[in-house]
C-alpha positions in Angstrom: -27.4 -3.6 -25.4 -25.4 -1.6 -22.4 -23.1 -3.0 -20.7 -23.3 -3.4 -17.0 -20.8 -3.9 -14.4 -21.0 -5.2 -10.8 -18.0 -3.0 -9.1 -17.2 -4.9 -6.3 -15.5 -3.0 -3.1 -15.9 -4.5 0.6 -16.2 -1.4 2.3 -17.0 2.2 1.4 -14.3 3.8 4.0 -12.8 7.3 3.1 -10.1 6.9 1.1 -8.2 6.8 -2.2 -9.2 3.1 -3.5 -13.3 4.2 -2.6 -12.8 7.6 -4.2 -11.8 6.4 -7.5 -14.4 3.7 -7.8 -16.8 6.6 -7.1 -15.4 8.6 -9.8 -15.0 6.1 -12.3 -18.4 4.8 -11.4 -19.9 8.0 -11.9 -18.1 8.6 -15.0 -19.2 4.9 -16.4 -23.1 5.8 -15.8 -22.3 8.9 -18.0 -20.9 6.6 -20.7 -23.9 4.7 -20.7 -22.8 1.7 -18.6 -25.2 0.3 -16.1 -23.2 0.3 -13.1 -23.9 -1.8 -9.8 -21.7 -1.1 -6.5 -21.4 -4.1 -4.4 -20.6 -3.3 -1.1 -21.4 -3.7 2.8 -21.4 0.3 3.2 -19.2 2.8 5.0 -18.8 6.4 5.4 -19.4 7.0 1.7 -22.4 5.1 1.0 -24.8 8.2 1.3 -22.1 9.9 -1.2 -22.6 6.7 -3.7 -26.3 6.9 -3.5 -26.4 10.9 -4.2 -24.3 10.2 -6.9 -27.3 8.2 -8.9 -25.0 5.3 -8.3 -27.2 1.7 -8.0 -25.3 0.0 -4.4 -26.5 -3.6 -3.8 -25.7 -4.7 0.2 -23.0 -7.3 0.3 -22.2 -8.6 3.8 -18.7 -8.2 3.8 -17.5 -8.7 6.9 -13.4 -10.0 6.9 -10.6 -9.3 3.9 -10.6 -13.2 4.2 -14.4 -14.3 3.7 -14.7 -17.9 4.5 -17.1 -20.7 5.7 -20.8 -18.7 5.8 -19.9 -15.9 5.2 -17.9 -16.8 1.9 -21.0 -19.0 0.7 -23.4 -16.2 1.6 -21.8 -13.6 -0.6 -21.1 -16.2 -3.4 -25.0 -16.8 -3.5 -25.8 -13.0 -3.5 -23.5 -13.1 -6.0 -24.9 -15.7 -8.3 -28.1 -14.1 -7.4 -27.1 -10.5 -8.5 -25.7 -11.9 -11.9 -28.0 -13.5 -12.8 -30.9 -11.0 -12.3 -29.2 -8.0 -13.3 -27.4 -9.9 -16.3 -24.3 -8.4 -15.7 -21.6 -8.4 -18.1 -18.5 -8.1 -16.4 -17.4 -8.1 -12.9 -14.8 -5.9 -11.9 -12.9 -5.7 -7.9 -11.2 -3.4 -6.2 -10.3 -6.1 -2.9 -9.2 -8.8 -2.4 -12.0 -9.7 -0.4 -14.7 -9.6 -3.1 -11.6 -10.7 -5.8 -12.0 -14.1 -4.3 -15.4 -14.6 -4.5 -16.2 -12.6 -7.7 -14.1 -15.1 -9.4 -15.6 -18.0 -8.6 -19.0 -17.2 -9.6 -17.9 -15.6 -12.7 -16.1 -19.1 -13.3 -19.7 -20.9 -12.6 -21.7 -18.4 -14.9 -19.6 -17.6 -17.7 -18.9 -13.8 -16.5 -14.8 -12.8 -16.7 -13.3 -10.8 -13.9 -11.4 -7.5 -14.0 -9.3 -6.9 -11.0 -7.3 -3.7 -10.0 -4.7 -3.7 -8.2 -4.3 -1.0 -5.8 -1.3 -1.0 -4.3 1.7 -3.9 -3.4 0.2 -4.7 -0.2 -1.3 -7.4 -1.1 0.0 -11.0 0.3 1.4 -12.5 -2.9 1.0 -16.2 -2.9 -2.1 -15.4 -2.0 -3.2 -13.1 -4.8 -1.4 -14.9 -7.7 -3.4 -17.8 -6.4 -6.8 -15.6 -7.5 -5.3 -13.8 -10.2 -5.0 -16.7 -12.0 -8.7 -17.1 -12.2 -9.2 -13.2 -13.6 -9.5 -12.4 -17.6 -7.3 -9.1 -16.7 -5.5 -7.1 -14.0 -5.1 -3.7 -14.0 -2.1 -2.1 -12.2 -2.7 1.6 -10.8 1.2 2.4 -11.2 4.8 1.2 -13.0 5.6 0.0 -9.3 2.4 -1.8 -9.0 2.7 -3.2 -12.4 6.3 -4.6 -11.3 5.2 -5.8 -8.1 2.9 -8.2 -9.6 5.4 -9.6 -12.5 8.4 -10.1 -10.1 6.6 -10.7 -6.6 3.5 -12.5 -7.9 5.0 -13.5 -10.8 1.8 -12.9 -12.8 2.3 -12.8 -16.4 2.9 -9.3 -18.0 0.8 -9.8 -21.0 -2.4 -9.9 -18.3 -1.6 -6.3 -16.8 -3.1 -3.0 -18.2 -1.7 0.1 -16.3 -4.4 2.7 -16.2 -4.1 4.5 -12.9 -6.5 6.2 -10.8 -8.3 9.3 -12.5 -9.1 12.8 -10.7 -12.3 14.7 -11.2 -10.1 17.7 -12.3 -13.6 19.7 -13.2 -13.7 19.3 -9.5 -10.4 19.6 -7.9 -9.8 23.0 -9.4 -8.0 26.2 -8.1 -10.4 28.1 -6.1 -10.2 31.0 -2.9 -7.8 30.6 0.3 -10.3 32.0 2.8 -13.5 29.8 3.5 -15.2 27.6 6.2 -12.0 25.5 6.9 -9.4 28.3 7.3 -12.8 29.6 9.9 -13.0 26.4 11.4 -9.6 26.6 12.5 -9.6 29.9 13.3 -7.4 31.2 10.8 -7.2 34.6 8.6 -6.1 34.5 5.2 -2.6 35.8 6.1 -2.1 32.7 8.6 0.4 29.7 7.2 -1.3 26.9 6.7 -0.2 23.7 5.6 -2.5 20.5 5.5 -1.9 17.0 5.1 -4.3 14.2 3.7 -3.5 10.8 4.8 -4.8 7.5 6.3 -3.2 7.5 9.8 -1.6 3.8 9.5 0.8 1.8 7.8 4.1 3.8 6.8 1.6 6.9 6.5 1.9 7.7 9.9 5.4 8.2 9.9 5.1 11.1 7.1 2.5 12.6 9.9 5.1 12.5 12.7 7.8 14.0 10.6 5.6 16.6 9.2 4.5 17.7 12.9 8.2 17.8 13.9 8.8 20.0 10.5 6.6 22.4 11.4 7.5 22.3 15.0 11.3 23.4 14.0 9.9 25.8 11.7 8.0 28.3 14.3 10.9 30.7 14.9 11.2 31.5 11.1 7.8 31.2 9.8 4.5 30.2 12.1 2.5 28.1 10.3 -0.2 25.8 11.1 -0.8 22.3 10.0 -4.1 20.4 9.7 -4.1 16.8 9.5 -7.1 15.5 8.2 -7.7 11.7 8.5 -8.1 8.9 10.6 -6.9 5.2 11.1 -5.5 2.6 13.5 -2.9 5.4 14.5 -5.4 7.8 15.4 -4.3 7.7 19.0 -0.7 8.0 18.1 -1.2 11.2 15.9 -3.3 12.7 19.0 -0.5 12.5 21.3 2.1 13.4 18.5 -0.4 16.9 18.4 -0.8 17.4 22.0 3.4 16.9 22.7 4.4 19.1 19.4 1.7 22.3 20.5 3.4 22.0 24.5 6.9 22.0 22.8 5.5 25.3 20.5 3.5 26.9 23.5 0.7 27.4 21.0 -1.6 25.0 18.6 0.1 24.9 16.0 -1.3 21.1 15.3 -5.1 20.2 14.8 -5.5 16.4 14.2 -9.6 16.6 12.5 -10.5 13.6 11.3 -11.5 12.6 8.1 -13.6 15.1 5.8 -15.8 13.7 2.6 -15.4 16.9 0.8 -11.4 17.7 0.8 -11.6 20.0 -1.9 -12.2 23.2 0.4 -9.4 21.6 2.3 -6.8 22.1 -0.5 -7.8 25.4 -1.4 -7.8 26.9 1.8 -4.0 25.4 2.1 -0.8 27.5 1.6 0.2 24.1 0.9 -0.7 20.1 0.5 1.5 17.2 1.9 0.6 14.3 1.0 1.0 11.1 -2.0 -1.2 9.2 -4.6 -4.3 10.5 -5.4 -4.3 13.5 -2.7 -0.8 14.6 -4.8 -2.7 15.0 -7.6 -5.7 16.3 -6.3 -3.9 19.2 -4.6 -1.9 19.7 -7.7 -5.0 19.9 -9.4 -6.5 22.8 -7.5 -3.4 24.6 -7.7 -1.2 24.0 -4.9 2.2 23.3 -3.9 2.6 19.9 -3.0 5.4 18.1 -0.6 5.0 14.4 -1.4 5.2 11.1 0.9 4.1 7.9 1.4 4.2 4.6 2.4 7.7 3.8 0.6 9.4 7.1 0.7 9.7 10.6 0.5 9.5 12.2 -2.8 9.7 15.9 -1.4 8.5 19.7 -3.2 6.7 18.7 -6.5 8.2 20.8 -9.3 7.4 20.5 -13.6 11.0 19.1 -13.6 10.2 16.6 -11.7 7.1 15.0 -12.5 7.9 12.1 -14.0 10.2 11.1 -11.3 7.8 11.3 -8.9 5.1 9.8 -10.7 7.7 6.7 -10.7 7.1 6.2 -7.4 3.2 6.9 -7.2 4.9 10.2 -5.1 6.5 7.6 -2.6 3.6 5.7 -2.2 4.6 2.3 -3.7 8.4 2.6 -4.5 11.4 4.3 -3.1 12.5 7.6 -3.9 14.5 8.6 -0.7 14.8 8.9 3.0 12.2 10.3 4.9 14.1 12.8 7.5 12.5 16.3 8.9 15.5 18.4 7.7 14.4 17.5 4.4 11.2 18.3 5.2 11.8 21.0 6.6 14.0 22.4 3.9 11.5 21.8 1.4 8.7 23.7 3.5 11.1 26.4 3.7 11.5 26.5 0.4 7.5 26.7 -0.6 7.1 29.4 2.1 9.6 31.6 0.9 8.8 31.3 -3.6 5.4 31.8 -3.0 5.3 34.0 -6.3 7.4 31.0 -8.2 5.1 28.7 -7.5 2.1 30.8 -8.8 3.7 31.0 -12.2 4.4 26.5 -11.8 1.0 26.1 -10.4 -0.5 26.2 -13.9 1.6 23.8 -15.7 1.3 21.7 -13.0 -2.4 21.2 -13.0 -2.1 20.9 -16.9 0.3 17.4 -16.1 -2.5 15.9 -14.1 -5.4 16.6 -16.4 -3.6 15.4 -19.5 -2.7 12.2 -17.6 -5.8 11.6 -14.9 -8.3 13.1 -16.1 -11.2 10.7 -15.0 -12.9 11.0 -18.6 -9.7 9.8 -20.1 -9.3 7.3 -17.3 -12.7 5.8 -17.4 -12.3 6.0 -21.6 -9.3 3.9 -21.0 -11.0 1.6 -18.4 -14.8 0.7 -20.7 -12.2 0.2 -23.7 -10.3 -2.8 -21.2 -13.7 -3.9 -20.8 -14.8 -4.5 -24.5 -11.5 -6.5 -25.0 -12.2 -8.6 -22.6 -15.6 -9.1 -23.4 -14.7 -9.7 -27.1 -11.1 -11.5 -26.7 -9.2 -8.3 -28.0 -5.8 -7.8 -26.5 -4.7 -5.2 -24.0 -1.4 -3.5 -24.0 0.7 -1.7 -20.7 1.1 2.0 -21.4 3.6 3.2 -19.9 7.2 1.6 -19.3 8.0 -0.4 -16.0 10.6 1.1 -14.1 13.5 -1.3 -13.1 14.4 -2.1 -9.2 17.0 -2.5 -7.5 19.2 -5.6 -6.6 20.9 -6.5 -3.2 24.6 -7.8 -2.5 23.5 -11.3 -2.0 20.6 -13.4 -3.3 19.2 -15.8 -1.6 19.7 -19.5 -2.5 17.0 -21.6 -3.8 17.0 -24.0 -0.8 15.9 -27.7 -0.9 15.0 -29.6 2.4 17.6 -32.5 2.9 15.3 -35.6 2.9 18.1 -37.2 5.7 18.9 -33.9 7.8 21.4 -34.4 10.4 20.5 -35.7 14.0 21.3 -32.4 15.4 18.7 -30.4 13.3 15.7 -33.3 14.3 12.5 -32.0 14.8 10.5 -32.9 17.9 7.1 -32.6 15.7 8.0 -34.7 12.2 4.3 -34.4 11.3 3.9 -30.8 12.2 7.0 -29.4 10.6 7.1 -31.9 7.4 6.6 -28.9 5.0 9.6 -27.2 6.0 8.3 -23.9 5.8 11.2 -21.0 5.6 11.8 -19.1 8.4 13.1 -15.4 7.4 16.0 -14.1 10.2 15.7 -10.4 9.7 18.2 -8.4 11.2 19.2 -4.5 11.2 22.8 -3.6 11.8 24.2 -0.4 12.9 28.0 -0.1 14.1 27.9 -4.0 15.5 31.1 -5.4 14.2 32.1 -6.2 17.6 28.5 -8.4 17.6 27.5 -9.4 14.7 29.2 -12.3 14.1 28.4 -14.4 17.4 25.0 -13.2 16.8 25.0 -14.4 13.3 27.0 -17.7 14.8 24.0 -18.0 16.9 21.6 -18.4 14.1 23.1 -20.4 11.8 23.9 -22.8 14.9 19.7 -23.0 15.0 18.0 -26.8 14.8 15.6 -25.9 12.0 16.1 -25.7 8.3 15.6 -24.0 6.2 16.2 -20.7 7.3 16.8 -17.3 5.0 19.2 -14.5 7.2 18.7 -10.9 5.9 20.9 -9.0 7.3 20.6 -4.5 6.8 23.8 -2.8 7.3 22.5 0.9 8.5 25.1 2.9 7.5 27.5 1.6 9.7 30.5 3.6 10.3 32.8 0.8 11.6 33.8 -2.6 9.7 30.1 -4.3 10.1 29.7 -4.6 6.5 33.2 -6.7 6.4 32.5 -8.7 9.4 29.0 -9.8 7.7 30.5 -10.8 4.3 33.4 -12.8 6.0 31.1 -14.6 7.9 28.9 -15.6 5.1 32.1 -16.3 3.0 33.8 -18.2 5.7 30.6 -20.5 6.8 31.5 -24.2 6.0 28.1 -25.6 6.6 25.5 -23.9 4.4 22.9 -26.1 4.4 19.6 -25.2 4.4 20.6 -21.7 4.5 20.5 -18.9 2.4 22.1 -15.1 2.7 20.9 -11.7 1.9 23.3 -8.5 2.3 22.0 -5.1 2.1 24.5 -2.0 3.1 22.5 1.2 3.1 24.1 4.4 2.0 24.2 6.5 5.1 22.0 5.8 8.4 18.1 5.9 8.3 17.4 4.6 11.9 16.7 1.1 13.5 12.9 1.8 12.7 13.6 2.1 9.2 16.5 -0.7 8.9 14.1 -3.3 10.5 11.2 -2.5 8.4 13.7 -2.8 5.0 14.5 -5.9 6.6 11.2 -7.7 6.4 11.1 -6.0 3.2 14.0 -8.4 1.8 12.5 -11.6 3.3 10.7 -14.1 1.7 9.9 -16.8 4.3 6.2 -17.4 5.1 7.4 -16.7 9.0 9.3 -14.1 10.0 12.0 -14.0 13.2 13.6 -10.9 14.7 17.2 -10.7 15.8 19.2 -7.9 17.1 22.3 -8.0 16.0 24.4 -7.5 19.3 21.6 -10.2 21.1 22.0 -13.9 20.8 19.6 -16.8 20.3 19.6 -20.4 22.0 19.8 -23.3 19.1 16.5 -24.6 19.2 14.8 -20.8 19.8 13.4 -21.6 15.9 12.4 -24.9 15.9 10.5 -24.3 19.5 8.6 -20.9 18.1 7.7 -22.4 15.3 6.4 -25.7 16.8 3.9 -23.6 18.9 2.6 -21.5 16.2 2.3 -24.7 13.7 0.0 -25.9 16.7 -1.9 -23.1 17.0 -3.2 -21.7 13.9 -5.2 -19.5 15.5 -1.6 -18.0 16.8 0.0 -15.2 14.4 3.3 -14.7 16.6 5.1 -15.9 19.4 7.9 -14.5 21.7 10.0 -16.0 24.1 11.7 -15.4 27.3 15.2 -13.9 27.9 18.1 -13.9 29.5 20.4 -10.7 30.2 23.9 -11.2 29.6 27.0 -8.6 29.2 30.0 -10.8 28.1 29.2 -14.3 28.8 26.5 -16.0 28.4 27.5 -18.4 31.2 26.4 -15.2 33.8 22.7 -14.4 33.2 20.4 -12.9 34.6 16.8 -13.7 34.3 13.6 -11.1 33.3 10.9 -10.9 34.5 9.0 -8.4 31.8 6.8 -10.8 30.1 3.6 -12.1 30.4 1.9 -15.5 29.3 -1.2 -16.0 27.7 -2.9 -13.9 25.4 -5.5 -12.2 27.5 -3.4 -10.7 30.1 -0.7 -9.7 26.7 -3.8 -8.1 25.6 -4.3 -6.4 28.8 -0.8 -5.6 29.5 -1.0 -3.5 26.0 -4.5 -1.9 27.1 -3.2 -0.6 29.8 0.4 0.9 28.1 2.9 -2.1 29.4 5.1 -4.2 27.3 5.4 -7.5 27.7 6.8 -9.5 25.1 10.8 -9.0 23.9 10.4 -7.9 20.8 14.2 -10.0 19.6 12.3 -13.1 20.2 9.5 -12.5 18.0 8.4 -14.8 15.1 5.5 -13.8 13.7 3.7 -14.9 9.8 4.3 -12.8 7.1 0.4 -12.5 7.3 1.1 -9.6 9.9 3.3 -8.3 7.9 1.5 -7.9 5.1 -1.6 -6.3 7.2 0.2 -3.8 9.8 3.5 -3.3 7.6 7.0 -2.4 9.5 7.9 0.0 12.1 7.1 3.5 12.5 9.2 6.2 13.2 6.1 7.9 15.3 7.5 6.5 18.7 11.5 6.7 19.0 12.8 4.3 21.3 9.6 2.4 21.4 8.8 1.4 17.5 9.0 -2.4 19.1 5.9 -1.4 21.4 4.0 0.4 18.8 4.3 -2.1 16.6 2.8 -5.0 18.9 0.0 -3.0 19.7 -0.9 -2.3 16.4 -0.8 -5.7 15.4 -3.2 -6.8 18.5 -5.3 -3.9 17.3 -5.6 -5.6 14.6 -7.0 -8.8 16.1 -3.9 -11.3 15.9 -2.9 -13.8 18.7 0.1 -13.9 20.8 2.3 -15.2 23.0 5.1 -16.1 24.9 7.0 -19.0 25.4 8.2 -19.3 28.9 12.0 -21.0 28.0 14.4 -18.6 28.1 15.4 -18.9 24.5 17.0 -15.4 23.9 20.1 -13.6 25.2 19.7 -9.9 25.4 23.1 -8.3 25.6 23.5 -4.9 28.4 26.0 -2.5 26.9 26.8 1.0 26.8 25.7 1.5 23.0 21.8 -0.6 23.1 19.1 1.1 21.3 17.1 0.9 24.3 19.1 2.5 26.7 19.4 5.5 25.1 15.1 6.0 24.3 14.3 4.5 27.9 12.3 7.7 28.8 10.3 7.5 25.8 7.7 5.6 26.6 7.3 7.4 30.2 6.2 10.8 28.2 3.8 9.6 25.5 2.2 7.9 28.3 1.9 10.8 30.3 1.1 12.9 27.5 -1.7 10.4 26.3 -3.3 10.3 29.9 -3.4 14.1 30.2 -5.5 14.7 27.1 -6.1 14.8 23.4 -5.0 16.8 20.9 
């Protein structure tokens, strides 16, 4: 009797996860498994049904289905499984992982989960994992993500990555309807990047746009960015300001495009990570990989295997992402065209012997019949080994008796002593950082966990944070992480690696030259403790130079969410972006800060995070000390904000 298998996916958007669960599916049904695609639709639901694949509707409608809508798509479940007698459920979200496992609990059915990527809260997911027969991992990073994040158990992880139609994705001619679409000959410079336009993503976009803005005088090529996302907007404006700078369009920002193969063909070359890396390789061309974690750069034979350690910077870090690199390797492509003609076969030759979908989906119905009989499952390939930072953090036990001084004015609301994460970037703030640090360590609440990213200071930062750690006499209820970074990446990046290093389930910001009054914690988290609906709050400041005796008060912010909301709509900023605690929840949604928007990353990031539907707002206490000086961050980007504005209002891209 065939097997069949109900692939479970929430929504059928445009993108790497929903292209591989196409291919695979497609590959399945020619293996002579019955395939089902649970799904509530998307842009590539007419693509599934022209495939011959069988979709079922599932009304998806959060990545957290609860109440109704949780027991409506557990009955259509139930339903489905039993009427269809499927054999084996198998996700690709965490949405449909939590109900797919409890009604293959209730009727006997075991649950495959892939893991697509280390985005994925992890309390949360090792929570549902538990429940699945087997997880497979799409990478070596992924596949260490979930033993030392989610501490799932190794035995229960098959790596089998995502497979490429290489039959497909094959080498074929430059000149066709996309080069004409954009109005291009065949001996135009083209380069064109594939990417969702969110998360770290977008920041690859805006240093690619600057690459090629740099590069005009020595070689004028174009660059088509095809895809779309929550930074749509962003990437627009990013166009519109980079083809003023170049007095001609060198930038065209097209959306997303189902069929990407005439896309890679037609390109001189491909930048991009994951599956559109080895897609691109597959037809033949040069790729510049980067993604989410970090920049992996030009893709020679050489270096394959390092950058398939990373998933080509997608889901570990390789190295900085700067536009002289990027530039550089451009350069480089551009000028050994005829080199890489001679690489471009080998090249291919790595992805099909590793991702060839037939091999892949081989791979995947042999998981299947081990789970289905109780045969055992092995990892295939070795799991690369991170790195550690200076300082651990302690393992940190609420005192049952904490002092009078560190009293709560909520016993009942803050009984669980959830950790609160201090996250704090560091560049050349010796003179600072240890009142700031002072400042935090003097807070009311416990427990608290201070992460604190040396940049690449220049001056005796690192010193000054180690001393103080070393020196602190009262260490209760707190713990310490150090990380010194080899050479300076940037605030954006520093505060991102930052949250990176936290393991709190809330989050607080801190400047390292700013200070924060002792009950700032303890008052943030009180309001978002009452407020559930609430996903981060932010205070009012005062402005201080030397003393915080002389303040100043600000009048910036705004209270209550709708006219935050507004405030944002309308291109204002109105919460200080120091004061902010926030749940990792956000985090784990939106990610860190982007590079897109120098000198207003802190902006960017709260309106993505409204985009995104959380609540916040702002305490009216003045509970932060913002420090003027010559040296702020802000000073020196004021104008920033003024010309994306401007450049926004005047037209798109």
């Amino acid at each position: 009797m065939a097997l069949t298998i109900l692939m479970l996916i929430d929504q059928l958007n445009v993108g790497g996860t929903e292209t591989h669960v196409l291919s695979l599916a497609k590959q399945l049904l020619q293996e002579g498994v019955n395939v089902l695609i649970g799904t509530s639709g998307g842009p590539l639901l007419d693509t599934f049904e022209r495939s011959g694949l069988d979709v079922v509707h599932f009304p998806f409608l959060s990545d957290d289905p609860v109440g109704k809508e949780y027991q409506g798509l557990l009955e259509k479940m139930r339903e489905l499984i039993t009427s269809r007698e499927v054999s084996l459920l198998h996700t690709h979200s965490i949405a449909s992982l939590k109900v797919a496992v409890q009604a293959g609990q209730e009727l006997l059915v075991p649950t495959v989960a892939t893991i697509h990527g280390t985005f994925y809260p992890p309390r949360k997911l090792r929570g549902i994992l538990d429940r699945c027969a087997q997880v497979i991992a799409v990478s070596g990073p992924v596949v260490e993500w979930l033993t030392k994040k989610v501490d799932y158990p190794l035995r229960q992880i098959t790596l089998i990555p995502n497979g490429v139609e290489t039959e497909h994705f094959k080498p074929g001619e430059r000149l066709g309807t996309f080069r004409s679409e954009l109005e291009l000959t065949e001996n135009d410079r083209l380069a064109v990047l594939v990417s969702r336009l969110a998360w770290g993503k977008t920041q690859v976009v805006e240093t690619a746009i600057q690459a090629v803005v740099q590069l005009q005088p020595e070689y004028p090529i174009h660059l088509a960015v095809v895809g779309s996302g929550a930074h749509t907007p962003l990437v627009h404006a990013a166009a519109l300001l980079a083809n003023r700078t170049a007095k001609n369009e060198v930038v065209n920002v097209l959306g997303w495009r189902l069929n990407t193969l005439e896309c890679y063909q037609s390109a001189d070359l491909v930048i991009g990570t994951a599956r559109v890396a080895l897609e691109a390789l597959s037809c033949g061309r040069p790729v510049i990989a980067a993604g989410n974690a970090s920049y992996v750069g030009y893709l020679e034979p050489n270096q394959m295997e390092r950058a398939w350690a990373s998933y080509f910077g997608d889901h570990r870090w390789d190295q900085h992402l700067t536009v002289p690199r990027m530039v550089a390797d451009l350069r480089h492509v551009l000028k050994n065209v005829a080199t890489f003609s001679e690489q471009a076969p080998i090249l291919r030759e790595w992805v099909v012997e590793r991702f060839e979908i037939k091999d892949i989906a081989s791979r995947t119905l042999e998981l299947y019949r081990n789970v289905l009989t109780g045969g055992e499952t092995t990892i295939r390939s070795e799991v690369p080994k991170s790195s550690d930072v200076i300082f651990k953090p302690q393992a940190i036990t609420p005192p049952s008796n904490a002092p009078s001084q560190r009293t709560v004015t909520d016993p009942t609301l803050l009984a669980t002593k959830p950790r609160v994460s201090v996250a704090i970037p560091a560049y050349n703030r010796a003179s600072y950082l240890g009142m700031c640090l002072d400042s935090i360590s003097a807070q009311t609440y416990r427990p608290i966990e201070i992460v604190v990213v040396n940049d690449g200071s220049t001056d005796d930062t690192e010193t000054v944070a180690k001393r103080w750690w070393e020196e602190l006499e009262d260490r209760e209820g707190l713990s310490f992480v150090y990380l010194g970074l080899p050479h300076n990446t940037g605030y954006p990046s520093a505060q991102s690696i930052a949250y990176r290093l936290t393991t709190g389930e809330y989050i607080a910001n801190q400047d390292s030259d700013d200070l924060s009054h002792p009950q700032r914690l303890e008052k943030e988290l009180l309001f978002l403790l009452a407020n559930n609906d609430y996903s981060f709050v932010g205070c009012n400041f005062s402005v201080f130079q030397t003393d915080i005796e002389f303040t100043k008060h600000s009048h910036m912010l705004r209270y209550g969410y709708e006219n935050i909301l507004n405030t944002y709509r309308d291109g204002g900023h109105c919460v200080c972006f120091g004061s902010l605690l926030f749940k990792r929840s956000i985090l784990t949604r939106i990610g860190g800060l982007t590079a897109f928007l120098k000198g207003a990353e802190d902006y960017e990031w709260i309106a993505r995070a409204l985009n995104q539907g959380f609540y916040v707002d702002n305490l009216s206490e003045p509970l932060y000390y913002y420090r003027e000086h010559a040296e702020q961050y802000s000073r020196r980007h004021s104008a920033t904000r003024r010309k994306l504005d401007q450049a926004g209002r005047s037209g798109r891209a």
